[in-house]
LODREN-121243 format. One record per atom (N, C-alpha, C, CB): x, y, z; residue in three letters. Coordinates in steps of 0.02 Angstrom, whole numbers, plus 50000, padded with zeros to 5 digits. Glycine has a CB too. Layout:
XYZALA ...
END
This chain:
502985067848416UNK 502925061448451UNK 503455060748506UNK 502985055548402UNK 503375056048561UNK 504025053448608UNK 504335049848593UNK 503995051048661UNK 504935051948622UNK 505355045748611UNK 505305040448659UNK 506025047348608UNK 505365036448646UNK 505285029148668UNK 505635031848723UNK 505565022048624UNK 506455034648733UNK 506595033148803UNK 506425040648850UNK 507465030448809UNK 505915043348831UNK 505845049048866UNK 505435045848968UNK 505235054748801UNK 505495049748983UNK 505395047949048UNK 504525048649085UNK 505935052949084UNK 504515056249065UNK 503805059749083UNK 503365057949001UNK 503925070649106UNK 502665054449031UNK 502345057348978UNK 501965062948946UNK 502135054848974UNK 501825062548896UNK 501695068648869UNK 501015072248918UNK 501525067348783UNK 500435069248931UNK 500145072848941UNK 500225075049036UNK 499565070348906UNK 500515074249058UNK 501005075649150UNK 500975080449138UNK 501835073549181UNK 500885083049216UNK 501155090449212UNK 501655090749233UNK 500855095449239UNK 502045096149158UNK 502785096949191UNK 503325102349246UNK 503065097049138UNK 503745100049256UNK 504225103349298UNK 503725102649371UNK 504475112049268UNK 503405097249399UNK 502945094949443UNK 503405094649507UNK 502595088049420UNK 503105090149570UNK 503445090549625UNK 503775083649630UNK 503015092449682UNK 503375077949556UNK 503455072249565UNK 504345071649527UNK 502755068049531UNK 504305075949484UNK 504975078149465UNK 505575080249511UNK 504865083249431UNK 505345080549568UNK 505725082349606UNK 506085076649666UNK 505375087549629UNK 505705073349640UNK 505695068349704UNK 506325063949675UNK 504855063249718UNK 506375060249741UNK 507105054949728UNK 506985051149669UNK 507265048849792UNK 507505050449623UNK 507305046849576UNK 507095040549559UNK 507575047449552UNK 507495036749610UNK 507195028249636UNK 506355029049630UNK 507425025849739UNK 505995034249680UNK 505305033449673UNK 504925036449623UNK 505045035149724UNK 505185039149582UNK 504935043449525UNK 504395039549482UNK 505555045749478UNK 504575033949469UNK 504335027449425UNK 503715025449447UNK 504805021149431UNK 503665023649521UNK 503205023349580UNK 502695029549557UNK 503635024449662UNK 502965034349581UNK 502235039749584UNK 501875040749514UNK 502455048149609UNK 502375039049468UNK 502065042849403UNK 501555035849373UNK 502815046049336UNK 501615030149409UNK 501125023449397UNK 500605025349444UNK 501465015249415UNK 500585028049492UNK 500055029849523UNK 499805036149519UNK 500125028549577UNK 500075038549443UNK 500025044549409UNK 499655051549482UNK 499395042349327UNK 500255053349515UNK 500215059249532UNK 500475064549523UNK 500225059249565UNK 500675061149464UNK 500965067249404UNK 500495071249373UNK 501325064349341UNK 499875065749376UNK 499195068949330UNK 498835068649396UNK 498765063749252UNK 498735072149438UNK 498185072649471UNK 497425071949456UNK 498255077049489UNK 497225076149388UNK 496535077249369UNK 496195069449380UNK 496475080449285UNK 496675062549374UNK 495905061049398UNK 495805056949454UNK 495505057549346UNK 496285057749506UNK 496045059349572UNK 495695063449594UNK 496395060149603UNK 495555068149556UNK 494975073749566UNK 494475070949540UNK 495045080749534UNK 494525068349485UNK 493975065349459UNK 493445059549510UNK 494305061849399UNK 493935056249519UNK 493685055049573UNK 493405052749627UNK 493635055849572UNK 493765058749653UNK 493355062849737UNK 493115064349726UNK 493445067049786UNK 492775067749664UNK 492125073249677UNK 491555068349681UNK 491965079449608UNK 491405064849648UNK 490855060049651UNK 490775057749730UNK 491025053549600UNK 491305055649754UNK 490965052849815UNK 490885059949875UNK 491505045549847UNK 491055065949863UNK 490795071749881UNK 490225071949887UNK 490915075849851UNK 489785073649813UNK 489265074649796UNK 488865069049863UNK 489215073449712UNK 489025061549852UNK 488695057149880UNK 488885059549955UNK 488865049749855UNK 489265061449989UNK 489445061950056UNK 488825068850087UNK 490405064050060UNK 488865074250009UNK 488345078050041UNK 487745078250054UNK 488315081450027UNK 487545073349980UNK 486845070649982UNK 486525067450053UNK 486825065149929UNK 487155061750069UNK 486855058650120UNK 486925062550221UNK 487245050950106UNK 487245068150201UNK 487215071250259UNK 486395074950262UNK 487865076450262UNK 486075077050200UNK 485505080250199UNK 484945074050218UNK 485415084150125UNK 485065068750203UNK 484755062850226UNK 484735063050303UNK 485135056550199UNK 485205063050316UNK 485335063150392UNK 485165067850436UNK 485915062950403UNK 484725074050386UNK 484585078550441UNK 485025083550457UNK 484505075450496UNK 485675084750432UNK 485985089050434UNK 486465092650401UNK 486075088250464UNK 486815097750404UNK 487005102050342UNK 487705098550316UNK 487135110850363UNK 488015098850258UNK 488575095350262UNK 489305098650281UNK 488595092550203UNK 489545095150277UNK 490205097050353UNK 490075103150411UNK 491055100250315UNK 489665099750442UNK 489165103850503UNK 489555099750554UNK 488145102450506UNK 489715090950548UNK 490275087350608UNK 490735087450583UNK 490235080350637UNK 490855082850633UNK 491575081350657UNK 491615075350589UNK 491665077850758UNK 491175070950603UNK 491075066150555UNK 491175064950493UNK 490675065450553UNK 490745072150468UNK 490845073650386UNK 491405075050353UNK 490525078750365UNK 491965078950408UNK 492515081750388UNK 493045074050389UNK 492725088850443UNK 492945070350451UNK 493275062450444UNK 493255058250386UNK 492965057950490UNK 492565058950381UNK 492265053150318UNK 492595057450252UNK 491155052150311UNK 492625065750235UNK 492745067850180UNK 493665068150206UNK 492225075250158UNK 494085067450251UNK 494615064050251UNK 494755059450199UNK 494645061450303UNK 494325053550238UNK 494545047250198UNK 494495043450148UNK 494495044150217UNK 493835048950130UNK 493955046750034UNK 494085051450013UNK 493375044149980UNK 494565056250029UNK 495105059650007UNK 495675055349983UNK 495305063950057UNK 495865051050040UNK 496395047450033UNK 496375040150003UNK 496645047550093UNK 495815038449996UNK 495665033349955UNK 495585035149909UNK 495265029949965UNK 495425040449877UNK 495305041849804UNK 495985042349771UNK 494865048649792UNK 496635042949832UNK 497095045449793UNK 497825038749788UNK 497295053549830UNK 497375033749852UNK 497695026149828UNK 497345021449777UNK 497755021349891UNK 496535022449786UNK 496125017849735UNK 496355020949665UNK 495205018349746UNK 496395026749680UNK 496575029849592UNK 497185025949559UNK 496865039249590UNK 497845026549601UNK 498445021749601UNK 498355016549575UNK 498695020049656UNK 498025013649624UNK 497935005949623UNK 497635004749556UNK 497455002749684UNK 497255005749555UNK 496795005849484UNK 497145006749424UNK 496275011549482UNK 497425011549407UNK 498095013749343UNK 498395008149338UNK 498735019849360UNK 498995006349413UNK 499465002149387UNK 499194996349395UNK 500095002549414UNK 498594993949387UNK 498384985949391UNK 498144987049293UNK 497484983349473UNK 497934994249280UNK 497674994549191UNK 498314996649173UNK 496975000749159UNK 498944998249193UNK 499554998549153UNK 499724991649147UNK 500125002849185UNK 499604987549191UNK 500034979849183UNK 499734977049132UNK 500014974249248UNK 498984978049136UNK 498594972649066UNK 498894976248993UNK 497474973449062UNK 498854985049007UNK 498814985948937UNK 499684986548933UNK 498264993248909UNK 500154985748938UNK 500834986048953UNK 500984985948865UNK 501174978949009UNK 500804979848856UNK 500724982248761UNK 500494984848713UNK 500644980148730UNK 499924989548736UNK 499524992748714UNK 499995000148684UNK 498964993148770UNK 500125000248767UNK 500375007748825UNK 501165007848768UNK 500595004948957UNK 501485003948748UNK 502025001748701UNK 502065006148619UNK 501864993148688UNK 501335003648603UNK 501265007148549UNK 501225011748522UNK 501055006548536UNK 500835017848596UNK 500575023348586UNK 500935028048582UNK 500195024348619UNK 500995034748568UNK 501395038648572UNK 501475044648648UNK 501245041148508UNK 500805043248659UNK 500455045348726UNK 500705043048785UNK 499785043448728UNK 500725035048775UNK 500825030048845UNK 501695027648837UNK 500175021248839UNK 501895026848782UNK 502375023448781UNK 503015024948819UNK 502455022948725UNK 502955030348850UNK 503445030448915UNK 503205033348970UNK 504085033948905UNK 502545028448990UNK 502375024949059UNK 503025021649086UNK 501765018949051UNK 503105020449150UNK 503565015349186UNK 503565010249162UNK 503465013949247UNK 502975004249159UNK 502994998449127UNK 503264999449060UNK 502374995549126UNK 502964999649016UNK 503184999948937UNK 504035002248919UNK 502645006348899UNK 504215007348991UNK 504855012048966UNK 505365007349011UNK 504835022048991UNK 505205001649064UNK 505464999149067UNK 505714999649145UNK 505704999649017UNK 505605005649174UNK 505715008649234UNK 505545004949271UNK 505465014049246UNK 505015002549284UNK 504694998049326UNK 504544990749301UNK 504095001149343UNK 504824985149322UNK 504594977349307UNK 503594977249324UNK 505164970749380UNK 503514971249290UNK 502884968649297UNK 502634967349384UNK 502914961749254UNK 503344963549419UNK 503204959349477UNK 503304966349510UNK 503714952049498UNK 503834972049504UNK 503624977949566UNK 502944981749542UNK 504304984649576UNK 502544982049473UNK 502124984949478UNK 501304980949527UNK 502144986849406UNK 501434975949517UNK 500944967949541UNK 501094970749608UNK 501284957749520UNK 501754970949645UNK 501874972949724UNK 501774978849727UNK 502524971849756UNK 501754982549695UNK 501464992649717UNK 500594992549733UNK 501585000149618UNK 500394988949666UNK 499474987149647UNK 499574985149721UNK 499094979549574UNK 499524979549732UNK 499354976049794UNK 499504980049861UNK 499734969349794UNK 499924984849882UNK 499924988849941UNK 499564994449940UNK 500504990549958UNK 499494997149887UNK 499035002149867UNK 498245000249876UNK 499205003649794UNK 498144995149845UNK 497404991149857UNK 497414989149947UNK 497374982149798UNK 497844989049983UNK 497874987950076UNK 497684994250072UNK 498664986050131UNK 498014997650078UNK 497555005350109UNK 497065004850077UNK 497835013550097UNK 496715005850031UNK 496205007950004UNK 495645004450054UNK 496205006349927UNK 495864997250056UNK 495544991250084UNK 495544992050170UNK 495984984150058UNK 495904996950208UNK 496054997650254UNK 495485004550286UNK 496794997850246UNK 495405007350240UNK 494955013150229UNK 494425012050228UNK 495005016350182UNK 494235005250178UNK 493535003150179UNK 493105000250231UNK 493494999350137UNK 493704997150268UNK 493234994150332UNK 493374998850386UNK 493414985950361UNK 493415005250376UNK 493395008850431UNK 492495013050439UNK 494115014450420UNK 492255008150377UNK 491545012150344UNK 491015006850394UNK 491385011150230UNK 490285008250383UNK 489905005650407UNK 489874997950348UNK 489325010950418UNK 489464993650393UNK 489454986650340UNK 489214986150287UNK 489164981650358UNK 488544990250279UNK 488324991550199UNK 488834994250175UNK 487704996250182UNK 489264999450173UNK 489615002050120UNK 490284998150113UNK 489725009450131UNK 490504994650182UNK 491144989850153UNK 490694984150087UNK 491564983850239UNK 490204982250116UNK 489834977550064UNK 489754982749981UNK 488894975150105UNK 489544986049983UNK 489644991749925UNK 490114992949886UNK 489624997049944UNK 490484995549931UNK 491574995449908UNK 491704990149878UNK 492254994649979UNK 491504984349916UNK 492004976749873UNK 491684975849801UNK 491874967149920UNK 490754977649814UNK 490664976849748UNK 490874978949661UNK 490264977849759UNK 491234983349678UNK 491444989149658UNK 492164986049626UNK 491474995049719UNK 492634981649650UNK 493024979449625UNK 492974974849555UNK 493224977449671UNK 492324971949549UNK 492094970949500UNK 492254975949440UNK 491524970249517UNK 491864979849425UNK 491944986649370UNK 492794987649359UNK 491544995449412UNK 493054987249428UNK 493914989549416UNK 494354984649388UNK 494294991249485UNK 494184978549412UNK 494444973249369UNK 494224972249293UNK 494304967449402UNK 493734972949279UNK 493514972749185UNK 493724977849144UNK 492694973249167UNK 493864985049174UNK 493864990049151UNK 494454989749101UNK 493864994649199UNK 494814987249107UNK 495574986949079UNK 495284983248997UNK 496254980649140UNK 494814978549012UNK 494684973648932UNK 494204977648894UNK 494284964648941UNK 493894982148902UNK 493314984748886UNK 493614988848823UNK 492924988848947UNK 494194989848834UNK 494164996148759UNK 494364988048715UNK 495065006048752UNK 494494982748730UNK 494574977248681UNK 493674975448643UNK 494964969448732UNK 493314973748695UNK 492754971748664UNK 492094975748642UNK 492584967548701UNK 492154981848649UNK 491674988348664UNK 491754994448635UNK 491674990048728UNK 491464996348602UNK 491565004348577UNK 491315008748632UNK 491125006448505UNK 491075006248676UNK 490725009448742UNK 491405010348799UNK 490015003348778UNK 491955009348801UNK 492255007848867UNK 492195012748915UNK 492935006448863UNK 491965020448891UNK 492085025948916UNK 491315025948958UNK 492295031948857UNK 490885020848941UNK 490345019348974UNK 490335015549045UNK 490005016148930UNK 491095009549024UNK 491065007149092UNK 491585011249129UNK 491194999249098UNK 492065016149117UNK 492405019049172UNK 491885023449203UNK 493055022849152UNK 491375025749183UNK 490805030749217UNK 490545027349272UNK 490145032849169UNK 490565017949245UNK 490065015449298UNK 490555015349357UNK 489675007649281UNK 491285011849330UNK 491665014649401UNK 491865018649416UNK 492055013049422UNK 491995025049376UNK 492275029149426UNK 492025035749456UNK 492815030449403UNK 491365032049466UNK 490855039349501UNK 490525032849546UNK 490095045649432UNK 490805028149558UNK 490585020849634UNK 490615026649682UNK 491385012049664UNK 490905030949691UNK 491105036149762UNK 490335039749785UNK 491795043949734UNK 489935040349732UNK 489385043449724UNK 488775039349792UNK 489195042549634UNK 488725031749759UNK 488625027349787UNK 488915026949880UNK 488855022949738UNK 489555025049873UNK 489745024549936UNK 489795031049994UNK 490335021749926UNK 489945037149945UNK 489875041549989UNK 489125041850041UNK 489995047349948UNK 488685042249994UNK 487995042450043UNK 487955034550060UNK 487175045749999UNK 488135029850070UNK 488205025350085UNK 488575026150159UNK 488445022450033UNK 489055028050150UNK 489465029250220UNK 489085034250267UNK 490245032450206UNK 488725037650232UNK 488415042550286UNK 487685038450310UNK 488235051350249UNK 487295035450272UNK 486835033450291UNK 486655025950307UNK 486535035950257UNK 486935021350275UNK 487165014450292UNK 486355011050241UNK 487235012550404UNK 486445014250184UNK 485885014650148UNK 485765017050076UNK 485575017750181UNK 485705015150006UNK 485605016149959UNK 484995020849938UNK 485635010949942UNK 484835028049902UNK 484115029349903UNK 484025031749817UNK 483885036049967UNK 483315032249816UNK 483165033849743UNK 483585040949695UNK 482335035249748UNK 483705044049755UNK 484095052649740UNK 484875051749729UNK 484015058849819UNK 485055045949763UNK 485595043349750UNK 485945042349690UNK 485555039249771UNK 485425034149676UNK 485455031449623UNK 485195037349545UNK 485015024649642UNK 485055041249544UNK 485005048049493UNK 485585050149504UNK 484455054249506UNK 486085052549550UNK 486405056449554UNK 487015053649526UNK 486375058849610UNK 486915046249544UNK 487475042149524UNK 487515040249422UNK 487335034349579UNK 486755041049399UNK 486725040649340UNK 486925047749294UNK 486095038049334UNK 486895052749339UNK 487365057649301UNK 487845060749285UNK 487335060049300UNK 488335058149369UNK 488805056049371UNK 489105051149299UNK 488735053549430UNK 488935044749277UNK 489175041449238UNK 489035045149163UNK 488925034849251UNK 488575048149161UNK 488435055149091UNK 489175060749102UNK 487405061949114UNK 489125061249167UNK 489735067149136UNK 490455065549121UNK 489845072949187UNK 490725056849138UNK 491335055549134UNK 491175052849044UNK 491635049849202UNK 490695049649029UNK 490555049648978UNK 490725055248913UNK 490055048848993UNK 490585061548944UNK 490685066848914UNK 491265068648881UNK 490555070348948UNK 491595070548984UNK 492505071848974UNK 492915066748951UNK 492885073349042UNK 492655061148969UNK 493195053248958UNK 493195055148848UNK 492475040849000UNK 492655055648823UNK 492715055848756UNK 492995062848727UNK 492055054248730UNK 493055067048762UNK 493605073248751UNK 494215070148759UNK 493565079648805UNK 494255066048821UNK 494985063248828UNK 495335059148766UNK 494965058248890UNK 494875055148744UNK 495065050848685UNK 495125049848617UNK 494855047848687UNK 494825059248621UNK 494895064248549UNK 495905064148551UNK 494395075548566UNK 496055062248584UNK 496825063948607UNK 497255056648560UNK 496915063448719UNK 496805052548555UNK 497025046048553UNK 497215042548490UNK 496575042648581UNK 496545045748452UNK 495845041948397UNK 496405037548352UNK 495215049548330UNK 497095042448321UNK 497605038648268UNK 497795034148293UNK 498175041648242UNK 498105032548354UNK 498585029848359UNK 498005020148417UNK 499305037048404UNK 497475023148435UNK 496995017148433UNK 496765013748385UNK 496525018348454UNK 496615019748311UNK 496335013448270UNK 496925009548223UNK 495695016248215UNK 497555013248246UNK 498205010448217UNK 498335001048277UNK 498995018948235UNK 497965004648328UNK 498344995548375UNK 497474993648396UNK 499144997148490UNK 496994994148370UNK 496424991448379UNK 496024991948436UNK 496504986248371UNK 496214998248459UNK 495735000148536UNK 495145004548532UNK 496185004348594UNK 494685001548561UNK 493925007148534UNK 493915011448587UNK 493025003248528UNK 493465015948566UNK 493205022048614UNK 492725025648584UNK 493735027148635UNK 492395027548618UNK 491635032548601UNK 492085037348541UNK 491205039048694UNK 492715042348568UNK 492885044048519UNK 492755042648436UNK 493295043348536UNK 493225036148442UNK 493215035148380UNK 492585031348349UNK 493795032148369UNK 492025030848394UNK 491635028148361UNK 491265034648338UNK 491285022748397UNK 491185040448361UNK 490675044548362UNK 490905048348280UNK 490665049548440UNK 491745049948288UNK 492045053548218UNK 491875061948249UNK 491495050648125UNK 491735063448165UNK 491705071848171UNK 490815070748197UNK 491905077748072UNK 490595068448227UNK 489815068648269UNK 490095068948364UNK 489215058648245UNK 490525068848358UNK 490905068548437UNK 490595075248471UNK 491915069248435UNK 490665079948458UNK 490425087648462UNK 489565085248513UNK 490285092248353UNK 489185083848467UNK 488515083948454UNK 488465077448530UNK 488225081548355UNK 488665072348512UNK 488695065648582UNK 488925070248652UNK 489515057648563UNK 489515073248664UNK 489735073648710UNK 489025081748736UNK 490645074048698UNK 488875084448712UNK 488465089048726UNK 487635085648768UNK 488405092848651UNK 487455078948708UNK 486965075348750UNK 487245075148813UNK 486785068448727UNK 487765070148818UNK 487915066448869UNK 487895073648932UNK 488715061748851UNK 488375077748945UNK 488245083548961UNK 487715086348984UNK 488345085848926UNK 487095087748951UNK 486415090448974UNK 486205084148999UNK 485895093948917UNK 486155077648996UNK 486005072749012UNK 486225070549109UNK 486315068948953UNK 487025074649104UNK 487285075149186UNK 487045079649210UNK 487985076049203UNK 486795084849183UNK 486745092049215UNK 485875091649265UNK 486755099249134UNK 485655086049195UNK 484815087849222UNK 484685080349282UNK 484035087449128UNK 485125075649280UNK 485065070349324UNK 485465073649394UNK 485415063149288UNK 485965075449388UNK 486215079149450UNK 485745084049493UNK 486775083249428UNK 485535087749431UNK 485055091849459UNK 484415090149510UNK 484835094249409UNK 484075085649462UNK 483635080949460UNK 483835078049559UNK 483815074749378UNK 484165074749549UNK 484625070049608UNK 484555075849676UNK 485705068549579UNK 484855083649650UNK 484945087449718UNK 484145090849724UNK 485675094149713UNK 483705092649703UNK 483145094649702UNK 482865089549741UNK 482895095949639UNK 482925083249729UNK 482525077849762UNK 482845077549852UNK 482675069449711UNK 483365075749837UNK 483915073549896UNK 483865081049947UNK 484895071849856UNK 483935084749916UNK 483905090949969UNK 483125093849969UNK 484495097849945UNK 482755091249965UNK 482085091449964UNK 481765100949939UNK 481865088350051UNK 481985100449877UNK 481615106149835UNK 482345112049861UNK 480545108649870UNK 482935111949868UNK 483295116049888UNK 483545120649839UNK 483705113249919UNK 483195120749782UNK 483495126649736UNK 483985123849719UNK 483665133649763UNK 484245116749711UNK 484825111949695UNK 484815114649613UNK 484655102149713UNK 484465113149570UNK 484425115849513UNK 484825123549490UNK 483745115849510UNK 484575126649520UNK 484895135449502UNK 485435136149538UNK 484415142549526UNK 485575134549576UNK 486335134149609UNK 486705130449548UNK 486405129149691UNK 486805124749514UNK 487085119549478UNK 487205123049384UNK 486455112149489UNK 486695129449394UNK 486745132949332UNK 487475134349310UNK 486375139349338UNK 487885137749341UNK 488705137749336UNK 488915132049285UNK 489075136149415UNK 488785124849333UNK 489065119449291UNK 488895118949242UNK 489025114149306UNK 488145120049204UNK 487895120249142UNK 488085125249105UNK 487295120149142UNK 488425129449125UNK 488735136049079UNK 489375132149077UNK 488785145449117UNK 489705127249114UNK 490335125649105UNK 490555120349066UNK 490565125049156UNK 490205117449060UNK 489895112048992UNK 489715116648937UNK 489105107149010UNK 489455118848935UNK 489505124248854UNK 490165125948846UNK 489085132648854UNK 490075130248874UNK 490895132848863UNK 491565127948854UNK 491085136848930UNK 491355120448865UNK 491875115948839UNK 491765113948791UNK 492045111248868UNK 491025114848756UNK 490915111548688UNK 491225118748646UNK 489955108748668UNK 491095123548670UNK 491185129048622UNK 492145129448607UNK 490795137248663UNK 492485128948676UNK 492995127648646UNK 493295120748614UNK 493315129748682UNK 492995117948609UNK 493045109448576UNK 493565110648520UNK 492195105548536UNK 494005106148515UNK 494275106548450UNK 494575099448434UNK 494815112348445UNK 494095096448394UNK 494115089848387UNK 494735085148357UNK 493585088948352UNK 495355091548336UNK 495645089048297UNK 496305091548331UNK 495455090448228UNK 496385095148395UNK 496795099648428UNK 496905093648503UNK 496345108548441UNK 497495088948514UNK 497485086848576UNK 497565090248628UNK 497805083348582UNK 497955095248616UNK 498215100648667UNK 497695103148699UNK 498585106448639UNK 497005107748644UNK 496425107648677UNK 495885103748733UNK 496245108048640UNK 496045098948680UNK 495545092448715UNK 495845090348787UNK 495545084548662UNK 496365090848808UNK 496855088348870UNK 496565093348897UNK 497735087848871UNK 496485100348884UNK 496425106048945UNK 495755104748964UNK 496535114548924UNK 495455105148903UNK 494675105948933UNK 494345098048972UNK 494095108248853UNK 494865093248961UNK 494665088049001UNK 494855087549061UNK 494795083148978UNK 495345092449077UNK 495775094449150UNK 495295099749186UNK 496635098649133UNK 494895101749147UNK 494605109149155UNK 493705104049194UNK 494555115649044UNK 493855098949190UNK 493225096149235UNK 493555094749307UNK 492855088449201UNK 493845098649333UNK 494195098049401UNK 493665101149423UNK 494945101049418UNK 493665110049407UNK 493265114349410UNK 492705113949395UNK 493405117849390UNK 492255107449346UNK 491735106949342UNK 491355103149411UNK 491715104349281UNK 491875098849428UNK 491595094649486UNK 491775098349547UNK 491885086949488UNK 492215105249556UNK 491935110049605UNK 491625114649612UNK 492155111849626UNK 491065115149570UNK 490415118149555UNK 490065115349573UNK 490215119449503UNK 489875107649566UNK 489365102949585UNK 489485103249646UNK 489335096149559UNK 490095101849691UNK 490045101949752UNK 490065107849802UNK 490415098349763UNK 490165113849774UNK 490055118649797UNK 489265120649824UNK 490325122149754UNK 488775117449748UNK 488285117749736UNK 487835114649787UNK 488275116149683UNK 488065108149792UNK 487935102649842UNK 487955106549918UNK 488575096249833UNK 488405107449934UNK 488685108649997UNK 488025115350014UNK 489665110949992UNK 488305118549981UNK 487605125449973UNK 486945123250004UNK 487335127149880UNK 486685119249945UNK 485965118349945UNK 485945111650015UNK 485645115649851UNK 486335109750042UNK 486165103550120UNK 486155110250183UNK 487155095250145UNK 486405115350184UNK 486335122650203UNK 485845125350218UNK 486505126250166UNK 485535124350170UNK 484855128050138UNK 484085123250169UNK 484945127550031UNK 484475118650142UNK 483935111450167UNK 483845112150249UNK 484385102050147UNK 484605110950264UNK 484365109450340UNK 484155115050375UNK 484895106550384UNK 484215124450343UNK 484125127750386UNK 483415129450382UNK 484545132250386UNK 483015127450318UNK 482375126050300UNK 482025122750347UNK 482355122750245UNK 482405116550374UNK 482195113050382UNK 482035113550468UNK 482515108750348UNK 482595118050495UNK 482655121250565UNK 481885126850582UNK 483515126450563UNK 482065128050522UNK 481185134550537UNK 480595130950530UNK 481005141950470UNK 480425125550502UNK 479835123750517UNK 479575122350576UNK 479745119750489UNK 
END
């Protein structure tokens, strides 16, 4: 276990760059956990996927402009303040939660590093850029974006009232899916909205690997999660959920890239989902942390995949 006054938490990666940094800001970055990168990766990839989709909409291959490479700029960099923002607005609610755990309990808030009122003033500048980013988008997708704050604000109460919560971080944190082809097309479409529903299957997946990490020390302070609702059946759920992302994604790029072999390209990712159930070890956190880190690489398969098959589409689409 940690000790209460340890600094880094356990699951950070250590001897990092954030370790390196002045110590005044140390407190700062590790609330806007860029200590843990993975899920700033997490994500960006979603609104990838959506950025490529909607370039194939558009008639052309993805990052073929100037445009694509701008727009995949800037929710680069929003993914990596909204991610921020987002943490330290769910570190402030769960601050007593984050106290109990053995996991969280030396977060900044809980360890004391950081007050309530500088984490309230970090949230809030962090949410300006993000917000600064958004209206650099067309008007449907700033209208899109704000909606979206919705999901980010509830997300924090959900492991209180819900054995599902790992249901609503899917719904927000694959919104990128949405806005990405949103920003490219100034327009919502049916290939989308699939792509975006499998998206929320695969955080589903990894989010309940993540919370195999948790299960004692939640049902010790009363916090639910698919985890602990599922038990030793966790195995068997996260595998649905899984084939469930694999064949809607699929599903999503077959449509969206109009018959582009989106499917057999995306095979990789479905070997990479096995291979996380096979190393599963339901009772091993150490495991469960890697292979939930190890969806970095799952979501650069999909977009590899993606990127591929808008290629394929548009050069298809050049020979007719």
């Amino acid at each position: 276990m940690l000790e209460e006054t340890q600094a880094i938490p356990a699951d950070a990666i250590p001897r990092g760059w954030v370790d390196r940094a002045p110590a005044r800001i140390q407190p700062y970055l590790r609330l806007a956990r860029l200590d843990r990168p993975i899920g700033t990766w997490l994500l960006f990839w979603p609104c990838v996927f959506g950025l490529a989709l909607g370039a194939a909409a558009q008639r052309h291959a993805f990052l073929s402009t100037v445009r694509d490479w701008w727009l995949l700029a800037l929710f680069g960099i929003g993914a990596v303040v909204m991610r921020g923002a987002g943490c330290t607005y769910n570190d402030i609610l769960d601050r007593n939660i984050d106290a109990q755990v053995a996991r969280t309990r030396a977060r900044p808030i809980p360890s004391g590093a950081v007050t309530v009122k500088q984490a309230w003033m970090f949230a809030l500048a962090q949410g300006a850029a993000g917000l600064a980013i958004l209206l650099s988008l067309n008007v449907y997708a700033i209208a899109l974006g704000g909606l979206s704050l919705i999901f980010i604000a509830l997300y924090p109460i959900m492991k209180r009232i819900t054995w599902w919560p790992q249901a609503w971080l899917g719904l927000t944190f694959n919104w990128g899916a949405l806005l990405g082809f949103a920003a490219q097309t100034g327009r919502t479409s049916a290939a989308d909205l699939v792509l975006y529903s499998g998206c929320v299957f695969w955080t589903l997946g990894y989010d309940t690997i993540y919370a195999l990490q948790d299960v004692d020390d939640d049902a010790l302070v009363g916090v639910k999660s698919t985890a602990r609702l599922f038990g030793t059946d966790a195995r068997a759920w996260i595998l649905l959920f899984y084939l469930f992302a694999f064949g809607l994604i699929a599903a999503a790029g077959d449509y969206g890239f109009r018959k582009a072999a989106a499917a057999a390209l995306l095979l990789p990712v479905l070997g990479h989902f096995l291979w996380q159930l096979r190393r599963l070890d339901l009772e091993s956190p150490p495991i469960c942390l890697r292979l939930f880190r190890s969806n970095r690489e799952a979501g650069g398969l999909i977009a590899l995949a993606y990127g591929i098959a808008s290629w394929i589409s548009h050069a298809a689409g050049s020979a007719i």
